[in-house]
Biopython code that builds the backbone (N, CA, C, O; Angstrom):
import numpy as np
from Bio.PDB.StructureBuilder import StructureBuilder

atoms = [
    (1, "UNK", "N", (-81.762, 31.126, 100.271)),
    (1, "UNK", "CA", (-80.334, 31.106, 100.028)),
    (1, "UNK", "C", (-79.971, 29.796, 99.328)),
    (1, "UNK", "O", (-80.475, 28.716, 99.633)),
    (2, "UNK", "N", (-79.137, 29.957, 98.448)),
    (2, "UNK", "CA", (-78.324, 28.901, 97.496)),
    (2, "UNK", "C", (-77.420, 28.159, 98.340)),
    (2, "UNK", "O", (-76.573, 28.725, 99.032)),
    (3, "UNK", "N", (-77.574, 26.903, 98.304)),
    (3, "UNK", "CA", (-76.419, 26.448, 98.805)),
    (3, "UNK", "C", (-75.453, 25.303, 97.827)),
    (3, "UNK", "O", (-75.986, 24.194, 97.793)),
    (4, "UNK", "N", (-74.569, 25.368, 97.298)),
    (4, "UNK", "CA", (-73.336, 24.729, 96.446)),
    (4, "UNK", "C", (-73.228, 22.685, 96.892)),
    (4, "UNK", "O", (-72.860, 21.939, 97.800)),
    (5, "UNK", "N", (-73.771, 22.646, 95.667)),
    (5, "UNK", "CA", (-73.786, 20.849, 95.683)),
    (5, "UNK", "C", (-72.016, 20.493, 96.631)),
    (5, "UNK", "O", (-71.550, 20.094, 97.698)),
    (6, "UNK", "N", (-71.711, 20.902, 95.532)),
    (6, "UNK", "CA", (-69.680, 20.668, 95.841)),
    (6, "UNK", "C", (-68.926, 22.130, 95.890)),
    (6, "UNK", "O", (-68.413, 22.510, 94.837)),
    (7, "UNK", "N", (-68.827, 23.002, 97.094)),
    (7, "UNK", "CA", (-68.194, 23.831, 97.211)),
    (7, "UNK", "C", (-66.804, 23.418, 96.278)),
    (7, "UNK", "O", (-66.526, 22.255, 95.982)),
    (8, "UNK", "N", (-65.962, 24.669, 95.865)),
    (8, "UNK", "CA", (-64.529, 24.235, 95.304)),
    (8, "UNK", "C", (-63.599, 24.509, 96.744)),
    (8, "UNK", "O", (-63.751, 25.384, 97.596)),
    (9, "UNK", "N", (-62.696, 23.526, 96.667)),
    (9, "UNK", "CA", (-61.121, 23.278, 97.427)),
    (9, "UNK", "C", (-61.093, 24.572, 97.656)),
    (9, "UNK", "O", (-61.425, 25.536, 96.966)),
    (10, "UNK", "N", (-60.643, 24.468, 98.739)),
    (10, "UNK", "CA", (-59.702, 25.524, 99.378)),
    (10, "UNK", "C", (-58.390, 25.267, 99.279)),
    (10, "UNK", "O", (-58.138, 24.062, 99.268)),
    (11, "UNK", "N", (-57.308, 26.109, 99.191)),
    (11, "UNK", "CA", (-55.852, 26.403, 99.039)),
    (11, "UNK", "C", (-55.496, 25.891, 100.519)),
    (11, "UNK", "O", (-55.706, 26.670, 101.448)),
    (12, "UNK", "N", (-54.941, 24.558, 100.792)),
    (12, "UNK", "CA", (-54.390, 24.284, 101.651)),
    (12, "UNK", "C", (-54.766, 23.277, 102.694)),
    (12, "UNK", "O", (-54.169, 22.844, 103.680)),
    (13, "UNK", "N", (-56.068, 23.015, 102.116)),
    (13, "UNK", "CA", (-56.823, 22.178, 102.719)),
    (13, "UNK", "C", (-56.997, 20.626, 102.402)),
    (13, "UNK", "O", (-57.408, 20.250, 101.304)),
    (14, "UNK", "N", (-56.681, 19.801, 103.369)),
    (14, "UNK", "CA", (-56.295, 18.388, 103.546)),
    (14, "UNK", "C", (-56.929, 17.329, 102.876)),
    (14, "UNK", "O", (-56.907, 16.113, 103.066)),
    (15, "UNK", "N", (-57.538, 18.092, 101.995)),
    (15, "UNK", "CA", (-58.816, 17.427, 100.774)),
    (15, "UNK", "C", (-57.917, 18.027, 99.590)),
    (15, "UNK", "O", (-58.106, 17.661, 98.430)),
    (16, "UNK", "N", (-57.282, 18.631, 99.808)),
    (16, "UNK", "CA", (-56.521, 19.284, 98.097)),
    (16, "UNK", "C", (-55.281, 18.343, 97.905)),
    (16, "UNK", "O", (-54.317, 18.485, 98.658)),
    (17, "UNK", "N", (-55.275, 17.706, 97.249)),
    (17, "UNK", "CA", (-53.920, 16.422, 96.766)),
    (17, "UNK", "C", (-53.475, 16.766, 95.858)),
    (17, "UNK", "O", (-52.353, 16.300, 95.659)),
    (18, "UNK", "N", (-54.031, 17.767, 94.751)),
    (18, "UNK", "CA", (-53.032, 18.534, 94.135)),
    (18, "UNK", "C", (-52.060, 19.010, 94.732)),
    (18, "UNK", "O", (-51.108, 18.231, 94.677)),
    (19, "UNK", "N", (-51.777, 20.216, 95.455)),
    (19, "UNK", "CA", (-50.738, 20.650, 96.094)),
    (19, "UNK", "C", (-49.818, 19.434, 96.482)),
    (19, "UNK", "O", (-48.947, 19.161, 95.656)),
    (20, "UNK", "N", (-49.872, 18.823, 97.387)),
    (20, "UNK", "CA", (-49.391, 18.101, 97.320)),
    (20, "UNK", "C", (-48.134, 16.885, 96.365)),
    (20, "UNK", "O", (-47.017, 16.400, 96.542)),
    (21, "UNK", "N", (-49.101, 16.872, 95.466)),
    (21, "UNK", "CA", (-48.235, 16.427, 94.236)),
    (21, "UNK", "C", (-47.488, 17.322, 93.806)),
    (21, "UNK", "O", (-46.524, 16.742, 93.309)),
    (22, "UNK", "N", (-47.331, 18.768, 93.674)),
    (22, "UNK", "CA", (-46.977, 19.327, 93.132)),
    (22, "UNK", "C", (-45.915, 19.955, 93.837)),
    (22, "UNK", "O", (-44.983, 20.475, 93.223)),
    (23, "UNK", "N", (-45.977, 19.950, 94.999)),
    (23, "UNK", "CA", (-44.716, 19.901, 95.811)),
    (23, "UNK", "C", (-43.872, 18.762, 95.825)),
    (23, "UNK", "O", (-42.660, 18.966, 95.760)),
    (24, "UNK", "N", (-44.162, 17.967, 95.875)),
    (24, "UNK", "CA", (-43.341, 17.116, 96.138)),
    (24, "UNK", "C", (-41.834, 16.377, 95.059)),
    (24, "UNK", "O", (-41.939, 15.463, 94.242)),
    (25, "UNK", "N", (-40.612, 17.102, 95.408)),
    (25, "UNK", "CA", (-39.572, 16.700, 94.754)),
    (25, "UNK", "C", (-39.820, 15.253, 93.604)),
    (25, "UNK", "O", (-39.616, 15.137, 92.396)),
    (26, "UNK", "N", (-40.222, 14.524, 94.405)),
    (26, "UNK", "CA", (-39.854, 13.246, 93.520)),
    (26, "UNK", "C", (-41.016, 12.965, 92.835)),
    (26, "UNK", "O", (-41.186, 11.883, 92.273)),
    (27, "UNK", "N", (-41.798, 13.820, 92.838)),
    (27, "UNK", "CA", (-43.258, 14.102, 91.646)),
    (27, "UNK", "C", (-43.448, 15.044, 90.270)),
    (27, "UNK", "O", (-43.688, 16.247, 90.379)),
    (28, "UNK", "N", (-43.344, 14.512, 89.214)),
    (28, "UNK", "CA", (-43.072, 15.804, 88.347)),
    (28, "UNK", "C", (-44.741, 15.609, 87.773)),
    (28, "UNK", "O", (-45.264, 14.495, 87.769)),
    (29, "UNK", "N", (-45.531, 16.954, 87.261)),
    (29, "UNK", "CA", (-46.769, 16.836, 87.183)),
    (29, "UNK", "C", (-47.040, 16.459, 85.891)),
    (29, "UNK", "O", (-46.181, 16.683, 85.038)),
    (30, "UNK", "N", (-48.124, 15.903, 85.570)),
    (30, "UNK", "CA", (-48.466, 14.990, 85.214)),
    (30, "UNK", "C", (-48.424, 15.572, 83.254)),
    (30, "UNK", "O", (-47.953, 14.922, 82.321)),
    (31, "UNK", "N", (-49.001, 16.775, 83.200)),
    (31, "UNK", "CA", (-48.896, 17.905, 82.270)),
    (31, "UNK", "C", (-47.471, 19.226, 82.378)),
    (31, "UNK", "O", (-46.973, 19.715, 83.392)),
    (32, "UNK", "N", (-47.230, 19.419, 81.303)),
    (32, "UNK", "CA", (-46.331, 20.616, 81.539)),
    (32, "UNK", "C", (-46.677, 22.163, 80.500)),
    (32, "UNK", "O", (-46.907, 21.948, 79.310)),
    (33, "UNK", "N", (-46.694, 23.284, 80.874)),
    (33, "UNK", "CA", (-46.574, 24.377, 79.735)),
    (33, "UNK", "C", (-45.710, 23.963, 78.200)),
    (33, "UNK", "O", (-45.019, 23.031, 77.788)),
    (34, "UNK", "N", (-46.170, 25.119, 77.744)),
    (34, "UNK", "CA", (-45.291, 25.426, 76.427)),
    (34, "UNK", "C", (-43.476, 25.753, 76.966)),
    (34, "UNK", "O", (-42.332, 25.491, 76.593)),
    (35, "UNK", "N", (-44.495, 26.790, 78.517)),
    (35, "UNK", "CA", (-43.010, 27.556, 78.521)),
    (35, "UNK", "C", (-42.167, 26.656, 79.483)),
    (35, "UNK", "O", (-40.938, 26.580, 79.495)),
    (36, "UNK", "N", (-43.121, 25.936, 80.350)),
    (36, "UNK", "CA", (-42.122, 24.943, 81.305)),
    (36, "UNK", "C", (-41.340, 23.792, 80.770)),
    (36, "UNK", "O", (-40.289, 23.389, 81.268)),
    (37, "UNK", "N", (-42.032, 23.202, 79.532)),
    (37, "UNK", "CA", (-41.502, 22.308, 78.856)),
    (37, "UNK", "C", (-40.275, 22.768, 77.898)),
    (37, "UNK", "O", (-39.395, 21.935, 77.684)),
    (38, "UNK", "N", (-40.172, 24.082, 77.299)),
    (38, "UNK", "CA", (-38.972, 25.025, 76.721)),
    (38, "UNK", "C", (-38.258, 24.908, 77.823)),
    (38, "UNK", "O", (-37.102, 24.502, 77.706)),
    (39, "UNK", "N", (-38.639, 25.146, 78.778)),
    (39, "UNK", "CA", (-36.972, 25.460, 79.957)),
    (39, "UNK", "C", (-36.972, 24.126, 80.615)),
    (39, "UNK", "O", (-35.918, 24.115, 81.251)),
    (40, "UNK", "N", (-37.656, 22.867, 80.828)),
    (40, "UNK", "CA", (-36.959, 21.715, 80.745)),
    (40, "UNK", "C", (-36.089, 21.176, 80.014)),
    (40, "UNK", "O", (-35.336, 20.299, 80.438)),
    (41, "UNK", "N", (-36.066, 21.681, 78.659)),
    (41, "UNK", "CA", (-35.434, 20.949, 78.074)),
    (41, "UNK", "C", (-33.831, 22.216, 77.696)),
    (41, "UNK", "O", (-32.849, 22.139, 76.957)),
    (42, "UNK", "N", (-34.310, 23.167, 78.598)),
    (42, "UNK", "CA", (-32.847, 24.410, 78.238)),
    (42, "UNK", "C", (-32.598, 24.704, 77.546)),
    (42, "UNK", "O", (-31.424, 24.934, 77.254)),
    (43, "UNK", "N", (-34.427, 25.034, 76.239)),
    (43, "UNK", "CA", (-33.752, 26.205, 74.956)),
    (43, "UNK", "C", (-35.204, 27.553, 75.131)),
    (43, "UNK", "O", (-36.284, 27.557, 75.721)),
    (44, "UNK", "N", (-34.647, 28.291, 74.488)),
    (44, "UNK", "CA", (-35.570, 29.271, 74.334)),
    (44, "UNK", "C", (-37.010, 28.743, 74.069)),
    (44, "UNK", "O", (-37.277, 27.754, 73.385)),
    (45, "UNK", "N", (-37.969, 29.612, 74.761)),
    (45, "UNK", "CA", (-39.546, 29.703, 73.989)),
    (45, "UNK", "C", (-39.689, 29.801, 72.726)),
    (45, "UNK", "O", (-40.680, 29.217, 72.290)),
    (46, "UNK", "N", (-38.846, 30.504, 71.748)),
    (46, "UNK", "CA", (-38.663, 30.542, 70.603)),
    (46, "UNK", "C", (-37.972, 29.170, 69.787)),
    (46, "UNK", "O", (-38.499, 28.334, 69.054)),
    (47, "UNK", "N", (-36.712, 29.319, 70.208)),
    (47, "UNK", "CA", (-36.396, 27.684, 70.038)),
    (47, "UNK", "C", (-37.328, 26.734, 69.462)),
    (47, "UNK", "O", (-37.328, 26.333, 68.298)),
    (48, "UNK", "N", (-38.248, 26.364, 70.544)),
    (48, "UNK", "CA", (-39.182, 25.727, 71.063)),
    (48, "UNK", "C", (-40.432, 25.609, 69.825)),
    (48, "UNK", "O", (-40.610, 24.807, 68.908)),
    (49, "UNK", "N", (-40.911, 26.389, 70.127)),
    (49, "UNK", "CA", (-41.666, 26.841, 68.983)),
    (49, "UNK", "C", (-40.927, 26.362, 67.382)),
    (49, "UNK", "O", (-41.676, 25.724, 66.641)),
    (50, "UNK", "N", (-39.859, 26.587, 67.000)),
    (50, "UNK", "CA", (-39.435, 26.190, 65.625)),
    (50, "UNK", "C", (-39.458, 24.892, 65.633)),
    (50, "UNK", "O", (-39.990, 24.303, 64.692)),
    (51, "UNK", "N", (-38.792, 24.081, 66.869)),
    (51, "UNK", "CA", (-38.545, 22.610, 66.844)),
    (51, "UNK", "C", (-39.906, 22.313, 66.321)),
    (51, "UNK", "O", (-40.056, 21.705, 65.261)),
    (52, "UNK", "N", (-41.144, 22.838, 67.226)),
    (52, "UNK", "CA", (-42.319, 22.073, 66.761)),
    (52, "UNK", "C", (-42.815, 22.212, 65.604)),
    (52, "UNK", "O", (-43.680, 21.482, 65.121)),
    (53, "UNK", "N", (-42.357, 23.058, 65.133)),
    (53, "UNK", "CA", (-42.623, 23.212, 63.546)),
    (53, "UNK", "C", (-42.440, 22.722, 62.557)),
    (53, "UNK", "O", (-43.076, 22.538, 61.519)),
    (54, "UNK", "N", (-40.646, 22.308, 63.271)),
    (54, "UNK", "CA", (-40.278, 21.100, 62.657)),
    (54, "UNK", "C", (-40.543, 19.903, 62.381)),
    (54, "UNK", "O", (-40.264, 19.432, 61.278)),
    (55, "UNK", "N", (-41.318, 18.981, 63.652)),
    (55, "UNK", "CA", (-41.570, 18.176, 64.139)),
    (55, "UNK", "C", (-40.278, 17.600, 64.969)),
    (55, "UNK", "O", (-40.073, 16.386, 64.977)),
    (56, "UNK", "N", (-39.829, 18.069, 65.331)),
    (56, "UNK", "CA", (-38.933, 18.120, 66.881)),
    (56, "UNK", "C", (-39.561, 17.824, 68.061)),
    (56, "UNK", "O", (-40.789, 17.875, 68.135)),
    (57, "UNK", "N", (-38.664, 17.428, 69.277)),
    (57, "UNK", "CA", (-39.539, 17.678, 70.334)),
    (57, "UNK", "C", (-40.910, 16.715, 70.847)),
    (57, "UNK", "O", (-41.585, 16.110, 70.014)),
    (58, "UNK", "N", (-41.145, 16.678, 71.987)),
    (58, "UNK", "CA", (-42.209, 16.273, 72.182)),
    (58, "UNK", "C", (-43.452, 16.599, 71.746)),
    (58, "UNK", "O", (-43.937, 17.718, 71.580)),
    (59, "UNK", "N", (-44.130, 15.066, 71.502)),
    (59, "UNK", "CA", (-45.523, 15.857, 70.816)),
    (59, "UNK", "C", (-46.298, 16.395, 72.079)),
    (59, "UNK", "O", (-46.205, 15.968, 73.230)),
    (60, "UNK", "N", (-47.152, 17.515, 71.572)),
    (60, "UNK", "CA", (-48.292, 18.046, 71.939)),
    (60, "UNK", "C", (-49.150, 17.593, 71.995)),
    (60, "UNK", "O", (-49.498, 16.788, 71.131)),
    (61, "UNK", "N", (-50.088, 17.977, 73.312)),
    (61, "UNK", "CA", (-51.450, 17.944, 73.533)),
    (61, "UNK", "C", (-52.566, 18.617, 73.439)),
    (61, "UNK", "O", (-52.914, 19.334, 74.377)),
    (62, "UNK", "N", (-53.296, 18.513, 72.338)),
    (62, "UNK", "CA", (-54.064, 20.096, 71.953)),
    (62, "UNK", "C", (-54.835, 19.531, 73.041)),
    (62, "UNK", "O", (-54.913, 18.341, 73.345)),
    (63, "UNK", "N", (-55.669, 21.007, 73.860)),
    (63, "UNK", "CA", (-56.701, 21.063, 74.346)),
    (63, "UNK", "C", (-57.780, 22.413, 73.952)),
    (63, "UNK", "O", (-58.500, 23.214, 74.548)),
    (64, "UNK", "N", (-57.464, 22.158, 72.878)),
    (64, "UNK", "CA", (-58.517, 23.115, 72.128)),
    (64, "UNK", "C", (-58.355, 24.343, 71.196)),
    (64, "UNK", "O", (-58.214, 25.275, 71.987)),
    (65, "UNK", "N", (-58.305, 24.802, 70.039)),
    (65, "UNK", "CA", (-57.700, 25.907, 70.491)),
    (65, "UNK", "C", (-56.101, 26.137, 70.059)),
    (65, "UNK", "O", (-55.529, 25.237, 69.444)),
    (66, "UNK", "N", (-55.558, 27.092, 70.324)),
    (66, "UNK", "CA", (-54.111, 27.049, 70.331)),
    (66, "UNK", "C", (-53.284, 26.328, 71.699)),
    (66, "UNK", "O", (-52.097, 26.071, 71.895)),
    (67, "UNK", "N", (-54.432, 26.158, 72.461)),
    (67, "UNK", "CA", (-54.105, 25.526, 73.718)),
    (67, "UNK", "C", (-53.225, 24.607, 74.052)),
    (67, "UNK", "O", (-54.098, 23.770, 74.287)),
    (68, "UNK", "N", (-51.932, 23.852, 74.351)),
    (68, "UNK", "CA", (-51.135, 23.010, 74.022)),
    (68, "UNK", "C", (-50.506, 22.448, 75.536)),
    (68, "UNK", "O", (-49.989, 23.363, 76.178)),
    (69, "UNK", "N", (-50.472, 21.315, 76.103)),
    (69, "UNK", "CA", (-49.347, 21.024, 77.284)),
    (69, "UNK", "C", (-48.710, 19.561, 76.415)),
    (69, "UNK", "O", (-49.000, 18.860, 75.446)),
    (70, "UNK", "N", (-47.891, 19.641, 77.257)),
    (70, "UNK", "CA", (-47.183, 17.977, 77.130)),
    (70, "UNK", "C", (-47.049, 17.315, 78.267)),
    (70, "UNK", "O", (-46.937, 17.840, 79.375)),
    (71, "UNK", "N", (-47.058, 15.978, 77.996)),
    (71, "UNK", "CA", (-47.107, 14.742, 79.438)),
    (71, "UNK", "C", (-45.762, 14.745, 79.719)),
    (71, "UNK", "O", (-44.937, 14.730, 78.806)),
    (72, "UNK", "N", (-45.398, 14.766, 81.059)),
    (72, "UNK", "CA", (-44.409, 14.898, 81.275)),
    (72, "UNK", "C", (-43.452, 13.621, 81.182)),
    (72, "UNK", "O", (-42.248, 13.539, 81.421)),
    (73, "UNK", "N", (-44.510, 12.493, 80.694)),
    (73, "UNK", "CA", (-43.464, 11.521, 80.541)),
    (73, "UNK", "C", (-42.900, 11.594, 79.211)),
    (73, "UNK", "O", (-41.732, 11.258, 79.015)),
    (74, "UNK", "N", (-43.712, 12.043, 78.213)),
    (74, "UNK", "CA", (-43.019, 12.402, 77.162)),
    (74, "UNK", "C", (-41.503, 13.437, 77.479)),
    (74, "UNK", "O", (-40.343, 13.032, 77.418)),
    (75, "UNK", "N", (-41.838, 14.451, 77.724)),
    (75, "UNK", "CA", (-40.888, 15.212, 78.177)),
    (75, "UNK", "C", (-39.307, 14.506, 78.175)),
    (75, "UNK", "O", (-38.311, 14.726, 77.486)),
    (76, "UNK", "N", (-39.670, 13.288, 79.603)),
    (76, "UNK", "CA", (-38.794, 12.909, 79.972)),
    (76, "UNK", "C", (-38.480, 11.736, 79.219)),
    (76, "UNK", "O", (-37.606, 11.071, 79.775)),
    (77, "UNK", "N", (-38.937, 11.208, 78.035)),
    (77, "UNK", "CA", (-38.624, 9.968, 77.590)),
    (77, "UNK", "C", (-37.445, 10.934, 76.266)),
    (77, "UNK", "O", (-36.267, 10.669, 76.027)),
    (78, "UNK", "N", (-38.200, 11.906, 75.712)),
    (78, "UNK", "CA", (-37.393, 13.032, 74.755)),
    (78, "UNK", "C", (-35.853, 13.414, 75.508)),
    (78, "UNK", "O", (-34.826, 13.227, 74.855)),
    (79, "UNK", "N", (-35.807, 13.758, 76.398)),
    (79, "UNK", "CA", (-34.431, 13.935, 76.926)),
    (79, "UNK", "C", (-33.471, 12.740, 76.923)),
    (79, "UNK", "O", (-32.290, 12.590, 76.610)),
    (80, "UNK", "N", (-34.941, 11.543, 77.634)),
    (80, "UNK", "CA", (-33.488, 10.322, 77.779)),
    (80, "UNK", "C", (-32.648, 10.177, 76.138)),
    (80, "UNK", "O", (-31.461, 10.129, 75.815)),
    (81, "UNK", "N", (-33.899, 10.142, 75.393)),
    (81, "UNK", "CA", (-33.629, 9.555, 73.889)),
    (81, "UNK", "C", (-32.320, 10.696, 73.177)),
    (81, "UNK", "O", (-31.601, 10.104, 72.372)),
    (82, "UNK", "N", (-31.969, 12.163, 73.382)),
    (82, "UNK", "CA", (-31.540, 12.586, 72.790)),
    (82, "UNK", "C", (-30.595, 13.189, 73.711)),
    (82, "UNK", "O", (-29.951, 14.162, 73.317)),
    (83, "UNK", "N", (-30.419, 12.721, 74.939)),
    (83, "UNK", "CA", (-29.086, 12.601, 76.268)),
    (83, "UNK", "C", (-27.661, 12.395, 75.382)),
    (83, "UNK", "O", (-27.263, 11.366, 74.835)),
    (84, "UNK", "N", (-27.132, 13.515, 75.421)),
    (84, "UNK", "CA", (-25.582, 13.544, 75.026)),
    (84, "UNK", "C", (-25.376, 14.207, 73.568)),
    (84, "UNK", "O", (-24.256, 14.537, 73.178)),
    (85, "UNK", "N", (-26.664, 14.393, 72.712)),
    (85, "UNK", "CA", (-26.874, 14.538, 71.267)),
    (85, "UNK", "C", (-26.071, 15.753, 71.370)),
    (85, "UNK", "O", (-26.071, 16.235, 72.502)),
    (86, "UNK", "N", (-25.487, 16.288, 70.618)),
    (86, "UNK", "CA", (-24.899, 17.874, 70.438)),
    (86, "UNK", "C", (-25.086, 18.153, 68.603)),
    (86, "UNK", "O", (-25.539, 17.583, 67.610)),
    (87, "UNK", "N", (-24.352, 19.509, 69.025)),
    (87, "UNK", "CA", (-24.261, 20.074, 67.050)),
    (87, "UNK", "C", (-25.336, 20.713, 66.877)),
    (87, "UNK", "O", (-25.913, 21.293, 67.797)),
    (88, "UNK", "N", (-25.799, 20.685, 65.510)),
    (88, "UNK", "CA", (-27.106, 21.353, 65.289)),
    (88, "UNK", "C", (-27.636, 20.017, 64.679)),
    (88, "UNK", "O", (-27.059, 18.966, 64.402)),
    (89, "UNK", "N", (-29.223, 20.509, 64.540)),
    (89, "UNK", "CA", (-29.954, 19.148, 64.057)),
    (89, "UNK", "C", (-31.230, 19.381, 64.251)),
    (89, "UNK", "O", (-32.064, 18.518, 63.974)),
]
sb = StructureBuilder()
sb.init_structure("model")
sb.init_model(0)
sb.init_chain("A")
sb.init_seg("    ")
for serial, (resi, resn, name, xyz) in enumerate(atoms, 1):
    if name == "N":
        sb.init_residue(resn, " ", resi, " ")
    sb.init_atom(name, np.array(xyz, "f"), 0.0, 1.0, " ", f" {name:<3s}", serial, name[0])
structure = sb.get_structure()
């Protein structure tokens, strides 16, 4: 019988510090989606998509691929910077 150098985490278990972080209110994670980062900032997935086309928006993180997240400090440095902006643009 095989036995596993490093079994993987279990869901819930006091060795998993992910969860953790990721619950926790005053923790925002460290990476965000395409689509979580669209509804942080309260426009469409589509939206979203054009801004970056534009070069709008926070930059991206390729991870390979069409693969894409953003740091959430970006995220949040993009909101402070454009806090109150209105119109089109």
């Amino acid at each position: 019988m095989r036995h596993r150098a490093n079994p993987p985490p279990v869901k819930g278990n006091s060795n998993d510090n992910s969860r953790l972080i990721l619950t926790s209110p005053a923790a925002l994670p460290v990476s965000m989606s395409f689509n979580a980062t669209a509804a942080a900032l309260a426009i469409s997935p589509r939206t979203f998509r054009n801004w970056l086309r534009a070069g709008k928006g926070p930059v991206p993180v390729r991870l390979g691929g069409r693969h894409m997240v953003f740091l959430a400090d970006d995220v949040e440095a993009f909101l402070r910077a454009h806090r109150g902006v209105g119109g089109e643009g």
